[in-house]
Structures are given as C-alpha cells and as structure tokens.
C-alpha positions as CSV (number, residue, x, y, z in Angstrom):
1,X,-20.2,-22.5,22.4
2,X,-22.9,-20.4,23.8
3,X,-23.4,-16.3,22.8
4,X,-21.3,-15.3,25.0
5,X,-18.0,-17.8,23.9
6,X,-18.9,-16.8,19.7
7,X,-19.2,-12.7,20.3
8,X,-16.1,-13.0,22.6
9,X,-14.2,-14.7,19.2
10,X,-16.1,-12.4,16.9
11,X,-14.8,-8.9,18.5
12,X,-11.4,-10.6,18.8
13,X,-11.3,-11.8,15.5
14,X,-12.3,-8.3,14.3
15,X,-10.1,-6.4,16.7
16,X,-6.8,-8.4,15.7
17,X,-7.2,-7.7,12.1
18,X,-8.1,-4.4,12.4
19,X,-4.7,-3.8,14.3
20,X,-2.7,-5.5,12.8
21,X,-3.3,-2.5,10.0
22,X,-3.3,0.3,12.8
23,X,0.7,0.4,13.6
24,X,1.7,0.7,10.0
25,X,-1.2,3.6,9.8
26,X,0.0,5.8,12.8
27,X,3.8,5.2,12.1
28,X,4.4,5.6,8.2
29,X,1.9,8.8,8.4
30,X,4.8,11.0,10.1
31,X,7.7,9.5,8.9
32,X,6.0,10.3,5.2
33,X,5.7,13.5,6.1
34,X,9.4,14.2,7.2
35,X,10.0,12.2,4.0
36,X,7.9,15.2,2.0
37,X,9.9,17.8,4.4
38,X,12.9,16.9,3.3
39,X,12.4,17.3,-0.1
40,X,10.3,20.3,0.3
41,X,13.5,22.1,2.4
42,X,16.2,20.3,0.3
43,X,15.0,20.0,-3.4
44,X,16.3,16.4,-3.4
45,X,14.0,14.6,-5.8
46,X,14.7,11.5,-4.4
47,X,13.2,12.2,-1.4
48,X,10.1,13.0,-3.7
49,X,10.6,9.9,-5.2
50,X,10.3,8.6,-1.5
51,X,7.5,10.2,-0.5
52,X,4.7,9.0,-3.6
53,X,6.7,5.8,-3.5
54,X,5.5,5.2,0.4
55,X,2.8,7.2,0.1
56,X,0.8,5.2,-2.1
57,X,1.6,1.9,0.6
58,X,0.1,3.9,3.0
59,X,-3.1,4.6,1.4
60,X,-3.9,1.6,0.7
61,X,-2.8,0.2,4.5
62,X,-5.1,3.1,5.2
63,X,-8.0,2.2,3.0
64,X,-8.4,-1.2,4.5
65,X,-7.9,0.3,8.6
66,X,-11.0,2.6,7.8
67,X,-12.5,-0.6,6.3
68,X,-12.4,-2.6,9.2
69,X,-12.8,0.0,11.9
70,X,-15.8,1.2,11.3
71,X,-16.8,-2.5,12.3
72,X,-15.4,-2.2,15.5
73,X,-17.8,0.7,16.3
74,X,-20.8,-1.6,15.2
75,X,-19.8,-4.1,17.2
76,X,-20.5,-2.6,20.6
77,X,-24.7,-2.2,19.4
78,X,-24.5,-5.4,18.0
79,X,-22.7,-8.1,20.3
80,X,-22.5,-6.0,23.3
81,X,-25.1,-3.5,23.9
82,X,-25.4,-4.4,27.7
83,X,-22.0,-3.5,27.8
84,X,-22.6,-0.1,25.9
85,X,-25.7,1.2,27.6
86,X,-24.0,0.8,31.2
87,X,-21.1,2.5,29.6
88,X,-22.9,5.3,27.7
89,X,-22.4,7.7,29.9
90,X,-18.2,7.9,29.8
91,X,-17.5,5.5,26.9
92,X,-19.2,8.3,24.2
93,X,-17.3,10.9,24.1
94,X,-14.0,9.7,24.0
95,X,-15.1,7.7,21.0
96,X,-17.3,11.3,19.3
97,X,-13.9,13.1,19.7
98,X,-11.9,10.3,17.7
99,X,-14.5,10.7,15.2
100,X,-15.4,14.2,14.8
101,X,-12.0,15.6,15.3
102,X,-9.0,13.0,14.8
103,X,-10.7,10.8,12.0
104,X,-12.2,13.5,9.7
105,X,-9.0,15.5,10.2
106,X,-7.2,12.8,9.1
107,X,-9.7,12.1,6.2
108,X,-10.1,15.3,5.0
109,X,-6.4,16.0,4.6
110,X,-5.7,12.4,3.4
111,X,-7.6,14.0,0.7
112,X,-6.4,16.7,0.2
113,X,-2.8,15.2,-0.2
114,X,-3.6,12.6,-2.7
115,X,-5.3,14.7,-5.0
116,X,-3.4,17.9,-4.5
117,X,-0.2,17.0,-6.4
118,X,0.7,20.4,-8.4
119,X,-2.9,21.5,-7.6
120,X,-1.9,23.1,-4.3
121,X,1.0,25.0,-3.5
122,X,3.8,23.2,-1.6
123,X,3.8,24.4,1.9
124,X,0.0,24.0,1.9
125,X,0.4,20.7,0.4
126,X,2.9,19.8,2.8
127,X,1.1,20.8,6.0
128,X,-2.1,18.5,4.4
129,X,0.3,15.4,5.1
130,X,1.4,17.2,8.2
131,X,-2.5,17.3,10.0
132,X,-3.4,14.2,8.2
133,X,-0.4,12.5,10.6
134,X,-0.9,14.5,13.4
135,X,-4.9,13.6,12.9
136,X,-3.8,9.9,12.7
137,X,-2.1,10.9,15.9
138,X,-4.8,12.0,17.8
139,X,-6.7,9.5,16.9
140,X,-5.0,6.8,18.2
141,X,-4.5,8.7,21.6
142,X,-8.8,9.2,21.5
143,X,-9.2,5.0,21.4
144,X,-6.5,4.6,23.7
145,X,-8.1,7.0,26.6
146,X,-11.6,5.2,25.7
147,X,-9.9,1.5,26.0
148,X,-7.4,2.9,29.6
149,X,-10.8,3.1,31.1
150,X,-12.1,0.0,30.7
151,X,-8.5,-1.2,32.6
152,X,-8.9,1.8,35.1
153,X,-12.0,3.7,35.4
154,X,-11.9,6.9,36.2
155,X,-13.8,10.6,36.4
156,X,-16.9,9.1,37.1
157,X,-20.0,8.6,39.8
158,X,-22.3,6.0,40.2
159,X,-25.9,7.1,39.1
160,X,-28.1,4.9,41.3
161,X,-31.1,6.1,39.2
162,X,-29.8,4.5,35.8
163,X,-27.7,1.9,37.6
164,X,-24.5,3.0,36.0
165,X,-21.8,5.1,35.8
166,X,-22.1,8.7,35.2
167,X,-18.7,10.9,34.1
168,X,-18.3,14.0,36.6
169,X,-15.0,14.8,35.5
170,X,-14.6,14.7,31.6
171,X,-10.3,16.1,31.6
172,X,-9.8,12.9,34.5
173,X,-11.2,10.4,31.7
174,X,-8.8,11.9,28.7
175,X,-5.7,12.0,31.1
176,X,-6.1,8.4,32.8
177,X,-2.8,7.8,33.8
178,X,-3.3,4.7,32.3
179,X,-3.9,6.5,28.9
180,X,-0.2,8.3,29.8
181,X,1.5,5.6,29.8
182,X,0.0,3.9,27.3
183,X,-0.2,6.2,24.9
184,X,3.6,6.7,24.4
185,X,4.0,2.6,24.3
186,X,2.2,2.2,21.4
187,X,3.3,5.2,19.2
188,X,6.7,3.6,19.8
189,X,5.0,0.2,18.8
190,X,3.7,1.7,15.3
191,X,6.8,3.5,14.9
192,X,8.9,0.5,14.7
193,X,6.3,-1.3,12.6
194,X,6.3,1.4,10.4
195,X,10.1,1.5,11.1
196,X,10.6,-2.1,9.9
197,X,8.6,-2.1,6.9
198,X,10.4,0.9,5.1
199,X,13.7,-0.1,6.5
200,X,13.0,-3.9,4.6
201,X,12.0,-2.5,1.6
202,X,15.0,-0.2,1.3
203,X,17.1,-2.8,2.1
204,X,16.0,-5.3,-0.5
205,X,15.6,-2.7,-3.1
206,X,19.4,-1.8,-2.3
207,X,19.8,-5.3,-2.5
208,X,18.1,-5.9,-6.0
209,X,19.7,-2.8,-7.6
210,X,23.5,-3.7,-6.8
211,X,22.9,-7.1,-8.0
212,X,20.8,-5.9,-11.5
213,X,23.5,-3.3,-11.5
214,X,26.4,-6.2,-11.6
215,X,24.3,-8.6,-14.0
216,X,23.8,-5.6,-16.5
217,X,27.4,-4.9,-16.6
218,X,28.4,-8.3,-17.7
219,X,25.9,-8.7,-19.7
220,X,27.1,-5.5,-21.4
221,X,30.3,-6.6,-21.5
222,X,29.5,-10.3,-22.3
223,X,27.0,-9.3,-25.5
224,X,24.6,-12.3,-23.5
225,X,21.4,-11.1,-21.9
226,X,19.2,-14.1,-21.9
227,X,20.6,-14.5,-17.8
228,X,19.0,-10.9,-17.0
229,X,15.6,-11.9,-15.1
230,X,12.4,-9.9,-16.7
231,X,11.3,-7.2,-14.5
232,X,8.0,-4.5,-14.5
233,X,9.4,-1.4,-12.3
234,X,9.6,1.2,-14.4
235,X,12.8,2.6,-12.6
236,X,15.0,-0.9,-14.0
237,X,13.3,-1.6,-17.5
238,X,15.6,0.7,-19.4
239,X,18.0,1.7,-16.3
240,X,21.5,1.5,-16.7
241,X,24.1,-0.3,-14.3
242,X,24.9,3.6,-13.2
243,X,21.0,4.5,-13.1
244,X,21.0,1.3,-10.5
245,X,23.9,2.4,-8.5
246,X,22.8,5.9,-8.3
247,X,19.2,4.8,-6.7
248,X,20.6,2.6,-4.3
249,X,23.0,5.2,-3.1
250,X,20.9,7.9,-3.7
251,X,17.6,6.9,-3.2
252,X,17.4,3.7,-1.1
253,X,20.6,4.6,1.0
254,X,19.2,7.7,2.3
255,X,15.7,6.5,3.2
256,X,17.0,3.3,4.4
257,X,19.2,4.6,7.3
258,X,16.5,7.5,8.3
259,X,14.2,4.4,9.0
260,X,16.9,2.4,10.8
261,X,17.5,5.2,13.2
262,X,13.6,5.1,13.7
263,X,13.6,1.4,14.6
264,X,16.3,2.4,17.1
265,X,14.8,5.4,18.5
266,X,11.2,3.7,19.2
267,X,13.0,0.6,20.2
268,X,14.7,3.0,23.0
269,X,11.2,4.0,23.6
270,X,9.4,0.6,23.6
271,X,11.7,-0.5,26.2
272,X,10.7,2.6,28.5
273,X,7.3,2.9,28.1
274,X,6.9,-0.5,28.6
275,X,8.6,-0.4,32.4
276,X,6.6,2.5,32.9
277,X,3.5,0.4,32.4
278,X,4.3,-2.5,34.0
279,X,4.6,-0.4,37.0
280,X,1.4,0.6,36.7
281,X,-0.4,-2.3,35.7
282,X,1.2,-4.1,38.9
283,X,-0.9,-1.4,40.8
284,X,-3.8,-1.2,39.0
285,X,-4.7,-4.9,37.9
286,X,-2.0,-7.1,40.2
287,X,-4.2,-10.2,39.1
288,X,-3.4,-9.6,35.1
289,X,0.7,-9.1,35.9
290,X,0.6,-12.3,38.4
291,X,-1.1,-14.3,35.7
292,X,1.4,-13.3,33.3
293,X,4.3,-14.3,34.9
294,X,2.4,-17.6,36.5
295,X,2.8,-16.2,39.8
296,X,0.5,-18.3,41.7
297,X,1.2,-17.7,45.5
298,X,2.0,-14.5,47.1
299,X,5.5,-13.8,47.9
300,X,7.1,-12.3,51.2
301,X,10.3,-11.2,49.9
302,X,11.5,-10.5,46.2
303,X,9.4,-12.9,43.5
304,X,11.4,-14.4,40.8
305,X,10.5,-13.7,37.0
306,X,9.1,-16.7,35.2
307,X,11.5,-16.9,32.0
308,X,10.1,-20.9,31.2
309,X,7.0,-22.0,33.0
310,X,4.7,-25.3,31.6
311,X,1.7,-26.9,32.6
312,X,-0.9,-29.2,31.6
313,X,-3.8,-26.9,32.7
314,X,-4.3,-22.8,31.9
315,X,-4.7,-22.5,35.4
316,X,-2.4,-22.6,39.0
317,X,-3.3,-25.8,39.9
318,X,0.1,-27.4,37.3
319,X,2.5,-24.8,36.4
320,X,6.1,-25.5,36.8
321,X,8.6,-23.0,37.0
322,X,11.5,-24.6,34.7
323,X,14.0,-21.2,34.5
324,X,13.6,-18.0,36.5
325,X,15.5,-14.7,38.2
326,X,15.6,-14.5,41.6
327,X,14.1,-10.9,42.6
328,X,13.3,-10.0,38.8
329,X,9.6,-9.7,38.7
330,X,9.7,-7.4,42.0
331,X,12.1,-5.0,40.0
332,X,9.7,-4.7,37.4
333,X,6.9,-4.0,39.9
334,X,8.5,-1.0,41.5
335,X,12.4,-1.2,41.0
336,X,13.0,-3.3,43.7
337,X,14.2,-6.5,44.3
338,X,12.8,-7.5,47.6
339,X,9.4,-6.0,47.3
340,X,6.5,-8.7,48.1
341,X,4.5,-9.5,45.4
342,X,0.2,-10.7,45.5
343,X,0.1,-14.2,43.9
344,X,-3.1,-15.3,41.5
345,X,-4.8,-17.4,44.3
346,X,-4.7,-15.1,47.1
347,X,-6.1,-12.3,44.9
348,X,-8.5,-14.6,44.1
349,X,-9.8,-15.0,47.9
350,X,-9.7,-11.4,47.6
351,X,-11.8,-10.5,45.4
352,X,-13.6,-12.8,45.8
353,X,-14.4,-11.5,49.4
354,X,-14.6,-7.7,48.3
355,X,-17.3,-7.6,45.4
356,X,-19.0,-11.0,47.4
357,X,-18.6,-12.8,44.5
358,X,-18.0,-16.8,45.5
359,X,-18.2,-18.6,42.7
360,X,-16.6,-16.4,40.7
361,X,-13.1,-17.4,39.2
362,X,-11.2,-13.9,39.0
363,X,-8.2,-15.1,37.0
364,X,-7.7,-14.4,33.2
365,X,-6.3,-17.5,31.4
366,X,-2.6,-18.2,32.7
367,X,-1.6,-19.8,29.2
368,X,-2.2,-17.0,26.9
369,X,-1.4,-13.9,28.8
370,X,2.1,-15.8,30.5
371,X,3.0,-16.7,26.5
372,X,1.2,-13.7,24.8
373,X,3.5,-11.0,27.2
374,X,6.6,-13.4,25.9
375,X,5.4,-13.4,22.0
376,X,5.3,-9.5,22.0
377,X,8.7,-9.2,23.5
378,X,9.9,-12.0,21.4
379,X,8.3,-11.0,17.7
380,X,10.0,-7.3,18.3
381,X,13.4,-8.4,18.0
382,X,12.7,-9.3,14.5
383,X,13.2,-5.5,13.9
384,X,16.2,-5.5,16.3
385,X,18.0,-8.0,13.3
386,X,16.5,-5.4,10.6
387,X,17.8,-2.2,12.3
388,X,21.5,-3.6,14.0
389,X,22.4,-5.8,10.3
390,X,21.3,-2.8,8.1
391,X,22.8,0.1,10.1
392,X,26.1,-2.4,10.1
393,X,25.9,-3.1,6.0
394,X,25.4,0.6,5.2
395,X,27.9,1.9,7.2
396,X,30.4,4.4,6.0
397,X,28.1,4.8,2.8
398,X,28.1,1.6,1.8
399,X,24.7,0.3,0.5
400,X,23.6,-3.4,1.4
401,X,24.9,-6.2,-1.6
402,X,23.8,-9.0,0.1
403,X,20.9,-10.3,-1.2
404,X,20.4,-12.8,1.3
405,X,19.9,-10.0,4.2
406,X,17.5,-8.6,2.0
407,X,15.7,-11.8,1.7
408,X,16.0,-11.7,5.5
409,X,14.4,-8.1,5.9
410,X,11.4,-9.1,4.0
411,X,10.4,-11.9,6.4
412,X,11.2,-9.7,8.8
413,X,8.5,-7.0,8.5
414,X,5.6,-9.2,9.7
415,X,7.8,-9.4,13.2
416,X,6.5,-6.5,14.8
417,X,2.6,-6.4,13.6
418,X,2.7,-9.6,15.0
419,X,4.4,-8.2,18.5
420,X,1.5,-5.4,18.5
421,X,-0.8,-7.7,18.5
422,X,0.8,-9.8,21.0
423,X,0.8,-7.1,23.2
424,X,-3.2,-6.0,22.9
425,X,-3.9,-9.4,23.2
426,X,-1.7,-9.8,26.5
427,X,-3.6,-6.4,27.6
428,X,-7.0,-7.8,26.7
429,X,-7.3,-11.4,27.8
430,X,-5.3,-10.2,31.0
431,X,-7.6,-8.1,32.1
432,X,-10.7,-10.8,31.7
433,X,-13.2,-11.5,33.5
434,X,-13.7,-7.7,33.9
435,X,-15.0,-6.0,30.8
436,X,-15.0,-2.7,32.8
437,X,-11.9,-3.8,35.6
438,X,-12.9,-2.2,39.2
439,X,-11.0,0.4,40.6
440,X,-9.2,-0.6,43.7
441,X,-7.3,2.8,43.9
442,X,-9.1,6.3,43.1
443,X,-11.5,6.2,45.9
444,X,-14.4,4.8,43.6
445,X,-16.6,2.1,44.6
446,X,-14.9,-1.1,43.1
447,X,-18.3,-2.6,44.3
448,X,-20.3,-1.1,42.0
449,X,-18.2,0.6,38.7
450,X,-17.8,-2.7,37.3
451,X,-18.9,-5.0,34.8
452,X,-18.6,-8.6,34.2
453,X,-17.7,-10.2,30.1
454,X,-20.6,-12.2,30.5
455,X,-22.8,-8.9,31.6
456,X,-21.8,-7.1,28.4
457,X,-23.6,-9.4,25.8
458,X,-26.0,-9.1,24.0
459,X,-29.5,-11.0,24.1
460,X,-28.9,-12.9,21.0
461,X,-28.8,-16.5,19.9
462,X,-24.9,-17.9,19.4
463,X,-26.6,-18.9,15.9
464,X,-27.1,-15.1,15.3
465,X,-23.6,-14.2,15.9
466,X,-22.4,-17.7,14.6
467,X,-23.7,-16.0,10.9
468,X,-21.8,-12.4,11.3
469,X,-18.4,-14.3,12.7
470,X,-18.0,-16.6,9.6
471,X,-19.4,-13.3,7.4
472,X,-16.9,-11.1,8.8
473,X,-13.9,-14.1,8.9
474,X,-14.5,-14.5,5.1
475,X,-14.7,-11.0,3.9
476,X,-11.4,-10.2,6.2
477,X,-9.8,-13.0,4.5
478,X,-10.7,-11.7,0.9
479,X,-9.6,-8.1,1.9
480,X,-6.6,-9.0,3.6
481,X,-5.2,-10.9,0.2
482,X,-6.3,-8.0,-1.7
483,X,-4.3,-5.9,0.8
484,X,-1.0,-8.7,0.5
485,X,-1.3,-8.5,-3.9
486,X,-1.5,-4.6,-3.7
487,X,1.3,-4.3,-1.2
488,X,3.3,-6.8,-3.1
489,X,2.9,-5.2,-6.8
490,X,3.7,-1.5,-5.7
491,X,7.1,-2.9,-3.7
492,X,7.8,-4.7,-6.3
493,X,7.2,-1.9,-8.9
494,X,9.1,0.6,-7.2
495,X,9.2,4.3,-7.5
496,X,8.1,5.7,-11.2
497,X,11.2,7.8,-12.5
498,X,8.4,10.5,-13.4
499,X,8.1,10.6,-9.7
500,X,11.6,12.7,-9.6
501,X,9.6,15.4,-11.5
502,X,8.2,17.8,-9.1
503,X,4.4,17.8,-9.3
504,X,4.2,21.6,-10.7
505,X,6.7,21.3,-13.4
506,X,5.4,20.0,-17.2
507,X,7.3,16.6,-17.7
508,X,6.6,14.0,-20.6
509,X,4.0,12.2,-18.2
510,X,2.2,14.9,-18.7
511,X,-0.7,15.2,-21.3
512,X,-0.6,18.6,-23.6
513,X,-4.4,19.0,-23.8
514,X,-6.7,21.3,-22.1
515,X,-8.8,18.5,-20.7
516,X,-9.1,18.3,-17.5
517,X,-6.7,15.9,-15.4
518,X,-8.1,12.7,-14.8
519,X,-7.7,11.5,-11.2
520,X,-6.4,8.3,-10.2
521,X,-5.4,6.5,-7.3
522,X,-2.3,7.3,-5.5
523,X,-1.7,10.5,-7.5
C-alpha cells in the first residue's frame, strides 16, 4: 500500500475507536443529570445512589474520548495537511468553537462535578452536571457542522488567489441543512447507546439481586452457605435478602424503566431522523445512496429496495439482486413510489463529463456502504430486544428474575456502538472519492469547491505513516482493555451503600479529622 491506502486506514482506525466512545459520552451525560434532578427535587437517595454509581462509568468513558480525540485533531497536520490548508479557510472555526466553547465547558464543569461533592451547594452542583451535558452537547453539534461540510459545502467562495475556498457566510456553514438533519440523528444514536447500556446494567443487577436474595434466604433457612458465590460489591457483602429486594425494587427498578423509555423514545427518533436524511442525501450525494442500495442503472419509474444483493466484485459490473420491494427505494428518496431514481453508472458518465474528469471512477465501494447501511440498521435492534423484553419483565412493578435475560442484556450493550459506527462508516466510505463532495445544488461551482482523497495527503513516505498506524493500533489496544477492566469492576461492584448518604451530611465514611479531604477519583 502506498501513503495514500496506510493514512486512509490510519484516520479510520483512529476515527472508529474514538466513536465508538463518543455515543456513550453525549447520551449518559443528560440522562446523569436528570438522574441527579431527580434526587435533588425528590430526596430519593437511590437516585443519588444512581447518579455516583453512573457517574463514575462516565468519567472514565469520558477520560478515554478526550484521549483519543485529541488525535483526531493531529491527524489533519499530520496525514492530511493538503487537505487542511485548502480547507483552512471554513474548516477552522467550526473546529475553534468545539474547542473553545463546547470542550472546555464541558471540561471545566466535568470538574467541577467530580470534585464538588458536599463542597458546593446543590443547585450549583447540579447545574455543573447540567452545562457539562449541555457542553457535551454542543460539542457534538460543532464536529458535526464541520464534518456536513465536507458532504455539502456551503457559505463559501472560491478565492482564485490562494486556490481555495474562502467562507463569506460563517451562520450558512453552522446551519448546513445537512448539519440539521444530522445533528438530531445522532443525538438519538448516543441516546440509545447510552440508553442500552444503563438499561443492561439495571437489568442484570435486578437480575443478580432477586437471585442472591433467594439463595440467602435458604441458606438462612437451611444453616448451609458454602453454595452462596463470593462477591466484592459493597452493597451485597453484608446485605440481607430484604436489603437485595429493596435495591432491585428500589433502586434498579426505577432507573431501569427511565432508561427503557429512553431506548424507546430515541428509537422513535432514530427512525425519523434517519428518513429525513435519506431524503437529503438522495439530493445531495445520489452516487453514495445508489451505491448503497447497489443501484447500478437508472430507473424510469419506481426503483426497488435492495434487501439481499451479492456479488463477486465491489463494483456494478456482478451484483445480483436476490430479494427486493418493488417501489421502496423511491419512497425513501422523496415519499414516492414511482419517482425515477439516478443509477451508479450513469452518474458516473456524469460526473465524469461535468468536473472533465475521464479516468476517474466516481463510485465509493458498493460492498461496504450496501452492507455498512444494513449493519447499522441491523446492530440497533439489539437495543429493541433490551428495551421491548425489559419494559415486558418489569411491568406492573415487577423487577426482572430471569437471569438469563440479564445475561442477554449484557451482550446486548455492544449492539448499538457497533450500529453508530456502522452508520459513520456508511456516511464516510459513501461519500469517497470526494474528501470535500462538490456541490451540485447551492449555486457553487462544483468545478472548483472540491477535493479529491488522494489530493488531501500528505507528502510522506507510507513507511512514515506505516510507524504511527501500528503506534497508534497498539496503544488503542492497551487503552481500550484498560477501558473493558475498569468498566467491568465498577459494574460489577455496584453502588457503595455510603453512596445513599447525601454528600453534605457526616456519615461513618467520613473521617473526623481536620485534615484536609483527600481527593480521589470518582468522588
């Protein structure tokens, strides 16, 4: 592989894993600080409970995004500074306002949270968590307006002097429509990974308790412990069966179904926000939605969606359409079932024709963007089995027994980080060749605002990047199993019963002397 093939891998190595963090980020960050609301409004100490509990997950999913993020900013001086000097212009401040105002509001107040437990009064406490989300918020939308414009440029003028784009209209760049519709999709993405994951671990834990609960009680009964498993949560060491019953339906319930209706709600929205960009995207980059439903040749009347396609190639030339629906894929375009539809080789000709490119093969690669928009639909309904089996086991107060389902709902949380990344990969490799996609619609000059992959990369040697790539692959691969073991010991220790106490009321955690508190992570 040449420069070119080893940067492509080394920014899509880096991107991936960096995401796959992101979702949990921007969804837990709210939905801990309606956690911290509730409890503030209500007194409930569970919810407290709640809130450190998932809390403390979150910093370190949050540790490890920061981590690997700030390697996605280096990347664009380092594998791609073609790509960054011809998009200087627009590209910047997108990217300064993610970093001056979303990420160090989200820093500061991240902060401010973790170490202000009974240092700070509540409400001002509570509104830390409150900007830290909203800053997570923000920036999320800031990325997202700087990535739409890549797919759709807008706001700009060509600057014949510097041979690039210059932005004349800085409010056009921040509301792309493509950012609008965007945007939405994956805050509903993150919300049901964030959805998922506390719904699982509420579930198992309801799970584990009931069962504990049960094998205590005859254990009590029976005089014989040796068949009660060990166990290092504090909450379970010296519970009793009714201390188990009472978090499951106290504690675990409660959460539990608030994240359910969650996974619901942001399924609701997925769905939605998805149509609405599909609509779009069959406007704006026809070639990426015809190569993701292997639509090779234009269509006069309605086009059929592809729901089984194979081939022996990546390419139009053998793809054989095994199971479709008749007028499907014009309904997505535009709500219509007759509406014509451009097929991949007839955009080809045209582009081709328009930019007088030749040689140039316009297509993205059939195989992963037909399969990649399939895999994001397809890993999401892992939550669907989370959401529809625990809203059915908790109904009418009941709290999940079944330890089997929550066996299930564990292997079900990597379901939708592995549909988010699906989908950016789908939105990614569809839009290739283009690095910077031409705007055929906003009276631009498609001719000119534009910029090839292989234009973007830097002037290095693939030995060069070759070093960074297995670098970066290596120390990802340690930090990601540091990520799995901390995850996994925090789940599986559980909530601290000291956690009930609120944080400005002397408890026996507490230590009597006048030295100063010694600060630790996660509280």
């Amino acid at each position: 592989m040449d420069a070119l093939d080893v940067s492509r891998w080394q920014f899509g190595i880096t991107t991936v894993y960096h995401f796959i963090l992101v979702p949990l980020t921007i969804g837990l960050a709210p939905m801990i600080a309606i956690m911290q609301t509730v409890w503030h409004v209500t007194g409930n100490e569970q919810w407290l409970r709640a809130t450190k509990f998932f809390g403390k997950l979150f910093l370190i999913n949050f540790a490890l995004g920061v981590a690997t993020g700030i390697v996605q900013e280096f990347q664009f001086g380092m594998n791609w500074s073609e790509y960054s000097r011809f998009v200087a212009d627009v590209f910047g401040a997108p990217l300064a306002l993610e970093g001056l105002v979303a990420f160090f509001l989200e820093s500061t107040f991240i902060g401010l949270w973790i170490f202000g437990w009974g240092r700070l009064p509540r409400k001002v406490h509570l509104a830390c968590i409150w900007l830290a989300a909203i800053g997570v918020t923000a920036s999320a939308y800031f990325i997202i307006a700087a990535n739409s414009w890549m797919q759709h440029p807008v706001g700009v003028e060509w600057d014949p002097e510097r041979g690039r784009p210059a932005m004349n209209d800085f409010w056009a760049v921040i509301t792309n429509n493509t950012t609008l519709a965007a945007f939405p999709h994956v805050l509903a993405g993150a919300w049901l990974t964030a959805g998922t994951f506390v719904a699982a671990v509420g579930i198992w834990w309801m799970a584990r308790n009931t069962w504990r609960a049960k094998k205590l009680r005859e254990a009590i009964e029976t005089g014989d412990t040796s068949g009660m498993p060990k166990t290092t949560s504090p909450s379970q060491i010296d519970a009793t069966p009714e201390d188990l019953e009472r978090d499951a339906r106290q504690l675990w319930r409660p959460v539990t179904r608030f994240s359910l209706w969650i996974i619901m709600i942001s399924g609701v929205a997925l769905f939605i926000t998805g149509d609405l960009q599909a609509q779009i995207m069959f406007k704006q980059q026809p070639m990426k939605m015809a190569s993701a439903e292997s639509l090779c040749d234009s269509t006069t009347a309605g086009a059929p969606f592809s729901v089984l396609s194979i081939g022996r190639q990546n390419n139009c030339d053998n793809v054989d359409h095994v199971v479709e629906i008749p007028g499907m894929l014009s309904f997505l375009a535009d709500h219509r079932f007759d509406t014509p539809l451009q097929g991949v080789n007839q955009l080809q000709v045209q582009y081709q024709e328009a930019l007088q490119m030749p040689g140039q093969n316009f297509a993205p690669n059939l195989f992963v963007t037909y399969w990649g928009f399939r895999a994001m639909i397809t890993w999401a309904l892992g939550s669907v089995v989370v959401a529809l089996g625990g809203l059915w086991l908790t109904r009418r107060k009941r709290v999940v027994e079944s330890r089997r389902f929550g066996f299930i709902a564990l292997l079900m949380i990597p379901t939708p980080f592995l549909a988010n990344s699906s989908g950016w990969i789908f939105t990614e490799m569809g839009r290739q060749p283009w690095v910077v996609a031409p705007n055929w619609q906003d009276n631009l000059d498609p001719t000119r605002i534009h910029m090839l992959v292989a234009d973007g990369v830097s002037n290095h040697t693939a030995a060069t990047v070759w070093v960074t790539l297995i670098g970066f692959t290596l120390l990802y691969g340690a930090l990601g199993v540091v990520w799995f073991m901390l995850q996994r010991r925090y789940v599986i220790e559980g909530p601290a019963t000291y956690d009930a106490i609120p944080p400005d009321e002397p408890s026996a955690h507490d230590d009597d002397s006048d030295e100063p508190k010694q600060l630790s992570f996660a509280y």
